[in-house]
ZAMAR-845731 format. One record per residue (C-alpha): x negated, y negated, z negated. Coordinates in steps of 0.2 Angstrom, whole numbers, plus 5000, padded with zeros to 4 digits. Each point is the difference from the previous one (the first is absolute). Example, Ala and Ser with C-alpha at 12.3 -4.5 7.8 and 13.67 -1.06 7.14 Angstrom:
2
+------+------+------+
!    x !    y !    z !
+------+------+------+
! 4938 ! 5022 ! 4961 !
! 4994 ! 4983 ! 5003 !
+------+------+------+
//
This chain:
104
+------+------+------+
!    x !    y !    z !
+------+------+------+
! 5000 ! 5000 ! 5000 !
! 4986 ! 4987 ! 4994 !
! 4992 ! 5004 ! 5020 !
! 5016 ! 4993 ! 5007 !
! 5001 ! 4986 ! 4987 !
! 4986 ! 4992 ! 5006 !
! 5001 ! 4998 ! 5020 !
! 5018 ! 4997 ! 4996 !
! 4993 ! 4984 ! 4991 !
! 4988 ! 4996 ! 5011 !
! 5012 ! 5000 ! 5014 !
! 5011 ! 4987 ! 4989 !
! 4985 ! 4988 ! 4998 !
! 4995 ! 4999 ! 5018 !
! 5020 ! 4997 ! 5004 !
! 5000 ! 4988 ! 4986 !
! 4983 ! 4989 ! 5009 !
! 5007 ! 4985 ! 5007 !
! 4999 ! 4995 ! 5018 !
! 4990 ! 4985 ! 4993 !
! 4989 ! 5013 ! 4992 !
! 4997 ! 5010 ! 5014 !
! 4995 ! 4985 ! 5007 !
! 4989 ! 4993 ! 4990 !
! 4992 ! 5019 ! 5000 !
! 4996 ! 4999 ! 5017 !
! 4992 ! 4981 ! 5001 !
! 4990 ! 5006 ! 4988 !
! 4994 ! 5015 ! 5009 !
! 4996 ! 4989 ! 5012 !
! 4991 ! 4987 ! 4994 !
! 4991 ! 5014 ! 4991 !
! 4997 ! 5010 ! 5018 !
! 4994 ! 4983 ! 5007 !
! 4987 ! 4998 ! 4985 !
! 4993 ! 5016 ! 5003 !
! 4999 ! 4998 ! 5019 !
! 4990 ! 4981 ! 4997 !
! 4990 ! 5009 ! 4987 !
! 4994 ! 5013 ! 5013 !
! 4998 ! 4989 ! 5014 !
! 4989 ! 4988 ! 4988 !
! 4991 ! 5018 ! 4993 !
! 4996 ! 5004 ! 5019 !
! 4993 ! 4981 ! 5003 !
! 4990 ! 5000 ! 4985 !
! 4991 ! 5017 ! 5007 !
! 4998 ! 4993 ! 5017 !
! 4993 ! 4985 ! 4993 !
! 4986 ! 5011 ! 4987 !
! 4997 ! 5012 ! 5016 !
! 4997 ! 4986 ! 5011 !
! 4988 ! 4993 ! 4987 !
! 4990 ! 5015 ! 4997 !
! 4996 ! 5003 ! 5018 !
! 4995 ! 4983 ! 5004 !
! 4988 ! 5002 ! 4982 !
! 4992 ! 5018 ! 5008 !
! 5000 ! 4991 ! 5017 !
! 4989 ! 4985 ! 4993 !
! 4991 ! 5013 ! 4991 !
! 4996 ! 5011 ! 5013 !
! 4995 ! 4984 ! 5013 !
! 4988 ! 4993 ! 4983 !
! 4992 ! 5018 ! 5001 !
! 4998 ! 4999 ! 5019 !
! 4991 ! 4986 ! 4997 !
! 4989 ! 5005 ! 4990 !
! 4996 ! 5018 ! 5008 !
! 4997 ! 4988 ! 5014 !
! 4987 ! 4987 ! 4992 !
! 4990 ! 5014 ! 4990 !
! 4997 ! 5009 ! 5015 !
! 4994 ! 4984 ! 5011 !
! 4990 ! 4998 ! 4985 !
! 4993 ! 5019 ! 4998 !
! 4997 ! 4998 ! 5020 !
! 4989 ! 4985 ! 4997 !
! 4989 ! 5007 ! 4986 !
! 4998 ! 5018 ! 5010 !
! 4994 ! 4988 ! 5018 !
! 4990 ! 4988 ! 4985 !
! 4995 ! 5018 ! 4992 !
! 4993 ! 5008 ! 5019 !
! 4992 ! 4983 ! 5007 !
! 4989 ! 4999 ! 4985 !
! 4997 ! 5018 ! 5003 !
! 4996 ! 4998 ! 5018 !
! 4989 ! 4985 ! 4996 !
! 4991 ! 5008 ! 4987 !
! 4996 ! 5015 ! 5012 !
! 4995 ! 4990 ! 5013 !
! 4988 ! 4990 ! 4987 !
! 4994 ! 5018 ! 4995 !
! 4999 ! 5005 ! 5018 !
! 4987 ! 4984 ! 5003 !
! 4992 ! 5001 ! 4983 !
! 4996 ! 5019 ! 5008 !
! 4995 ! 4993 ! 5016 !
! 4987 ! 4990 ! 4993 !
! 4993 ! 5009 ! 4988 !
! 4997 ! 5014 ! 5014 !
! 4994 ! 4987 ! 5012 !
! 4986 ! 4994 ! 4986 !
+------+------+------+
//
């Protein structure tokens, strides 16, 4: 009996809601639904804005280490042509010292 008692009453209340009730339920499921769907939309912005960010960050990051890859090795090419002219020269001194020394 208490099983029927109870969906008996909630039919009662539901018939009891008013018109202006019912109303007033459903423009504030609606405003409610609209908040949810500006939330989400401002969500998705914020993300696309922090993505956007990030990427430009690695980007500049990458292009900075580019850079200096580049200068270090225009600068490791120098001291490796500096390193083998002063080789060359000192070879062809020691070639000449050589020379004379055989020729006295």
């Amino acid at each position: 009996m208490k099983k029927l008692i109870i969906p008996a009453l909630a039919a009662v209340a539901l018939a009891a809601c008013s018109q202006n009730a019912q109303n007033e339920t459903s423009e504030a499921a609606g405003a409610v639904a609209a908040d949810v769907d500006a939330t989400t939309s401002n969500a998705a912005a914020d993300v696309d804005a922090a993505t956007d960010r990030a990427l430009d960050r690695a980007e500049t990051s990458l292009d900075n280490a580019g850079a200096a890859i580049d200068r270090n090795a225009d600068r490791a090419g120098a001291a490796i042509g500096n390193a083998t002219d002063d080789a060359a020269d000192a070879t062809g001194q020691a070639l000449e010292n050589t020379g004379k020394a055989i020729k006295d």
